[in-house]
C-alpha positions as CSV (number, residue, x, y, z in Angstrom):
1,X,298.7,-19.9,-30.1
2,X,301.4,-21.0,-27.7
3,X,304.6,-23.1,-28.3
4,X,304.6,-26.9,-27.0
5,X,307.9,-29.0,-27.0
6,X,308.6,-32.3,-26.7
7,X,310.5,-35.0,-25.8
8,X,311.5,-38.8,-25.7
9,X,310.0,-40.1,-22.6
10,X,312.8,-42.1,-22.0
11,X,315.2,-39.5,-22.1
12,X,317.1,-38.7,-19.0
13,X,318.4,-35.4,-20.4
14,X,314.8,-34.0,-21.0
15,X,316.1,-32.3,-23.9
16,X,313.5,-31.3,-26.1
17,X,313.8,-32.8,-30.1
18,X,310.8,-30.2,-31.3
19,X,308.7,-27.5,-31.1
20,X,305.1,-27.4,-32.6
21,X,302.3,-23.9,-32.5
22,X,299.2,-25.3,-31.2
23,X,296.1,-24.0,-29.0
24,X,296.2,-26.2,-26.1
25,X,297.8,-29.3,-25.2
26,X,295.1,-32.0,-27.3
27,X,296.0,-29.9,-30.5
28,X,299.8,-30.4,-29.7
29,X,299.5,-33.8,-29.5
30,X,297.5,-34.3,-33.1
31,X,300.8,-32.2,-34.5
32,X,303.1,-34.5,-33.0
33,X,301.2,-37.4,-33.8
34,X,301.4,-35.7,-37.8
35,X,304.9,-34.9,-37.4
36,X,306.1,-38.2,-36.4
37,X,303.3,-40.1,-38.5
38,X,302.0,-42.1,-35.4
39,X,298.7,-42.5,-33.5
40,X,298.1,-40.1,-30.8
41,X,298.1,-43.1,-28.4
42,X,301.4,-43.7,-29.3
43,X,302.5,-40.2,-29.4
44,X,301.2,-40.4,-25.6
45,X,303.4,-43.4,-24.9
46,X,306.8,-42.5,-26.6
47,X,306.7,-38.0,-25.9
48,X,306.3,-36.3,-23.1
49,X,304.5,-32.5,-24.4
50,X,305.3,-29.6,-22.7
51,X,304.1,-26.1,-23.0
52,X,307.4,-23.8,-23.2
53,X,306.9,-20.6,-21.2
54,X,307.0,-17.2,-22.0
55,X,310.5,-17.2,-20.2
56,X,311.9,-19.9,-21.8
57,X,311.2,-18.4,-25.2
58,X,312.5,-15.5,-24.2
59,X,315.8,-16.7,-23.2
60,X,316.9,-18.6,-26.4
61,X,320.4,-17.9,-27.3
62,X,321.0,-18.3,-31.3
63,X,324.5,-18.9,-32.6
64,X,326.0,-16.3,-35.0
């Protein structure tokens, strides 16, 4: 499984607002869209998905 995040589409910041586990990208989506308790046509028009990379999970810093 890899790690998708995502994001407000609007955002100019791109910071991500959550993280879901899922198989590929249409999975992802069906999780947000569970999350956020919206269709996945809506989930496509408000988030942008994004599959995090092994370097970027890598790199997270956690506050002690």
């Amino acid at each position: 499984m890899d790690t998708y995040v995502y994001l407000f589409r609007n955002d100019s910041s791109n910071e991500p607002i959550g993280r879901v586990q899922a198989t590929g990208l249409l999975d992802a989506r069906r999780k947000v869209g569970l999350i956020k308790r919206l269709d996945i046509d809506l989930v496509d028009n408000l988030y942008i998905i994004k599959k995090l990379s092994d370097h970027e999970q890598q790199n997270k810093k956690y506050p002690r």
